[in-house]
Structure formats: C-alpha cells, structure tokens
C-alpha positions, 0 to 999 in steps of 0.5 A, a space after each residue: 858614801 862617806 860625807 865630807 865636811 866641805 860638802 863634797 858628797 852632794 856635788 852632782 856634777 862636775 864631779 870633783 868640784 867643791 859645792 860652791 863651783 859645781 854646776 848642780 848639787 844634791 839638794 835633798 834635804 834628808 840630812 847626813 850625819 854631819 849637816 844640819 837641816 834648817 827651816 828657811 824663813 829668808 834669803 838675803 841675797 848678794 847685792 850683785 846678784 840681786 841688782 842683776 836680777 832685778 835689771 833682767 826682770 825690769 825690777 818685776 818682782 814675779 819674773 824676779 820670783 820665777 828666775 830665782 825658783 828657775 835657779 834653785 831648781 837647776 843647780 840645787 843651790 841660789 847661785 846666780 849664773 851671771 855673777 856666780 854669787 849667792 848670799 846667805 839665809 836665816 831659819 830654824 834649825 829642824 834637825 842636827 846630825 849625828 855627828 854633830 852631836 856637841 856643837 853649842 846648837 839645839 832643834 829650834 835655834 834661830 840661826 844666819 848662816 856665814 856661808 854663801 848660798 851659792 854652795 847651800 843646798 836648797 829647796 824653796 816651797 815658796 816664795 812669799 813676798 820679794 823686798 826689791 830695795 833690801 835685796 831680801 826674799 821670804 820664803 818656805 823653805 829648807 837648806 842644809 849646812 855642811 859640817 864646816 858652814 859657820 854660822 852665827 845665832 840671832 842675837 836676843 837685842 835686834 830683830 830678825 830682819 836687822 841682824 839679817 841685814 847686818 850679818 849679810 856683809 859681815 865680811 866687810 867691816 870685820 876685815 875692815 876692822 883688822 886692816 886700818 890703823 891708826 893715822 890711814 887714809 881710806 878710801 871707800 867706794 860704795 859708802 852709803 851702801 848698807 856694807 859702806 856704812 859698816 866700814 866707814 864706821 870702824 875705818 874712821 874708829 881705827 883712823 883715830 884723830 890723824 886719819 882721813 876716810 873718805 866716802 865715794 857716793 854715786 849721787 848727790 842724794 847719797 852724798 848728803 845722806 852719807 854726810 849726814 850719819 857723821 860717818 867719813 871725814 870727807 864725803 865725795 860724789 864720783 861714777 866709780 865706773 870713771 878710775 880718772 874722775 875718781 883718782 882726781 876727785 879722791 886725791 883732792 879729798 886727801 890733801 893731794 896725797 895718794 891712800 894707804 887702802 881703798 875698799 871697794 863695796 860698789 854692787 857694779 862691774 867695772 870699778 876695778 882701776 877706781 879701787 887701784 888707781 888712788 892707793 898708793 905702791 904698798 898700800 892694800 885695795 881690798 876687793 870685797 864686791 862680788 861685780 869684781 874682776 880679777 882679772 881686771 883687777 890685776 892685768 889693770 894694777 900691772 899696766 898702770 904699774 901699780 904696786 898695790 896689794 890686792 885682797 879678795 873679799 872673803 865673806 869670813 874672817 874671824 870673829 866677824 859676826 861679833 865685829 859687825 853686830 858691835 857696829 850697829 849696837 855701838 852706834 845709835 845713827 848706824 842702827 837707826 839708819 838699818 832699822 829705817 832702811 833695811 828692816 
C-alpha cells in the first residue's frame, strides 16, 4: 500500500474516512516511509477533553488513568469520545522515514507536535503520573507523525513543560494576532485561562491605544487574578452558560456598545450565544473551544438575527508557534504566570 501523506493508510475503520473521524486506526508503530516515530515523554490534553474526564472519574487520577489507556486501546489514537478531541504530545524523534529524508529534523530532536491527537497514532506503555490542574500526563510511550503533521522544536530558552503548555494552544493567540486591529473592541470568554491569557495579550497589543478588550472570568478569584496581570482593559465576572447576563455585563463594560470580535476560550458547553450575542452584525465570533456546538452556534446566530461571522477554531495557523512562544518571552508577567501555574 502506498501510504498517503494525510495518514489515511492507517485508518482501520470507517474505511474512507480521514484519521482524525475514524473510529479505530492502525497504531503500529513500525513506521512508513513517510512518518515519524516519536518516543513519547507527554500528552497535553484538551482542556475539554480532560475537564470531561476529570468530571467522569470524580477527578480520580486512576480511573482517569484507566479511561485514557481505555481510549488508546480501542481507537489507536487519544481521542475522547465524548468531546471528539484529543491535544497534542512532546517526545524525541526515534526514527524518520525514508521519504522524509530532507526535512530540517534528526533522530533525538526534541519536538511538540501541532497536531491533535485525536488523529495520532498511539501506543502507551505507561502512564506515570497524571497533572489534574495543568491537563498534562507523563507517559512511556510512542506515537507516529504523518507526513503533513506539523510540528514545532523545543525551544533552547524555555523548559519542556512551558513550551508544552504554550504550544498546546497556539491556535488562539496566533489567530488572535491576525484577527484584531487597531481601535477593536474584543471580548474574551475564558481569560484567565491558560489560551485567555495568551489572547488577551496580543488583543490588547493590537488594540493599540483606542481599543478596549475586556476579560470574562467565571469567578471573582479569576477576576482578580486576571486583573491583576495588567492584561485586559476591563475585567468582568459573568457564567458564560447565561448569553443574557453576559450580553448586558459585556456591553456595560464597553460604553454600551456592541464588539467588533469575541473569542470564545471557555473548556464548557453551552456558551455559544455568550459568544454571539455581544458582537455586533459584521463583526467576527471566533470559536476556538472544542465544548463548542456548531450547530448551536449557527441555528443560535440565525434565531437572534445575528449577522456575525463565525469562525472555527483551527488549532493551525501559520506561524503560530513563533506567534505564541513570542507571547511569553515578550512578556515577563505572561511567563511568570505559566511557569507558576503550568510548569
């Protein structure tokens, strides 16, 4: 068989499917001429993902263990079956394949994939230790990298464990980066989390002088936290399940005025019209949870006549990596506040 360079050769069922909507894929770790074995030493997971878990184990790392190795067993891959997301990884490169002769890597490089896991193959030997607040799980293990997975080299000036932390979200504040401009008014819900910090950051650097970005914590504590980083020019405390109390909070915290974008980073469902509801018709929701529904998202946007555009979070966008380590070696309170929390 000739292998594809999106991995297809390796789905086991539904045939015909790409790796990441398969059931069960082929999780062999021999690699093919144009994949990469890599020796796993972590996984970040999603933050959707492992909240679910955490809430179906009653947050007891062994059956959160179980449930994990549960996973990977059947479906070849980390790929929770209740949110249908995954995360990403860190290791060693063990082996390259033929095929993949010229690319700027060598057996031993430290790399984090920036690709989900819920379409790498994986096989765990052991899990070693689970880190309930920072979603992160040391394993022994060893996952292949298809021929289009990107995937970006530690970085020489940050530890593993921050650099994992950082690029696990990457997505967020790169297109973040590339969404705001000068003089917006950004909502986000989720800031104090570890992507809401991120985007808070570069939407208040792109804002400039004559925008306003507001944070939406879900507790006081979180509020204060975030109030504190110096991060958001308005800092608000709302359930972001409630669209009403948001809407009116949110608009109080911009002179009344609907946003031009909002950014939805929350790890819960159900905070669609939260998103939606603020922005004003022509303005952008970007979606970047994996709790999101679209469809409630867009049968949501219609019944309340909004005319917003809505994009997906896609974990990728070009030069995000570089964006968001930029984020925490620009910023000494961003870095500071992910080597305390996430390392």
């Amino acid at each position: 068989m000739k292998p594809c360079k999106y991995g297809t050769h390796r789905v086991i069922e539904p045939q015909g499917t790409m790796p990441q909507a398969a059931q069960k894929i082929n999780a062999d770790m021999e690699p093919f001429s144009n994949e990469i074995l890599i020796d796993v030493t972590s996984l970040n997971i999603d933050s959707a993902s492992f909240t679910q878990l955490k809430q179906a184990a009653d947050s007891d790392a062994e059956k959160i263990k179980a449930k994990i190795l549960e996973i990977v067993a059947e479906r070849g891959k980390m790929q929770n079956p209740v949110t249908g997301s995954g995360g990403m990884l860190i290791g060693k490169i063990a082996k390259i394949g033929a095929d993949l002769a010229g690319r700027d890597l060598k057996v031993g490089d430290k790399i984090a994939t920036l690709v989900s896991l819920s379409l790498t193959p994986l096989k765990i030997t052991e899990i070693s230790a689970i880190h309930m607040n920072i979603d992160r799980v040391d394993v022994k293990a060893q996952a292949i990298l298809f021929e289009s997975g990107i995937y970006a080299k530690l970085p020489a000036d940050m530890s593993e464990p921050l650099a994992l932390a950082a690029l696990d979200v990457a997505g967020a504040p790169a297109q973040t980066a590339k969404l705001v401009k000068p003089g917006d008014s950004v909502l986000i819900i989720g800031a104090a989390g570890k992507s809401g910090v991120l985007c808070a950051y570069e939407a208040k650097k792109r804002v400039g002088p004559t925008g306003n970005v507001v944070g939406l914590c879900h507790t006081e504590e979180s509020a204060k936290q975030l109030t504190s980083y110096n991060l958001c020019h308005r800092v608000i405390t709302v359930d972001a399940t409630l669209p009403l109390d948001v809407l009116h909070t949110a608009l109080s915290a911009n002179d009344g005025k609907e946003y031009d974008i909002s950014i939805n980073v929350v790890n819960v469902p159900k905070t669609e019209m939260s998103s939606i509801l603020p922005v004003r018709d022509g303005g952008i929701a970007y979606l970047f949870s994996m709790a999101t529904s679209f469809t409630a998202a867009a049968l949501g946007a219609e019944g309340a006549g909004k005319d917003v555009t809505m994009i997906v979070g896609n974990g990728y966008t070009k030069d995000h990596a570089e964006i968001t380590l930029a984020c925490l070696r620009e910023n000494e309170i961003l870095r500071g506040v992910f080597e305390a929390k996430y390392v």
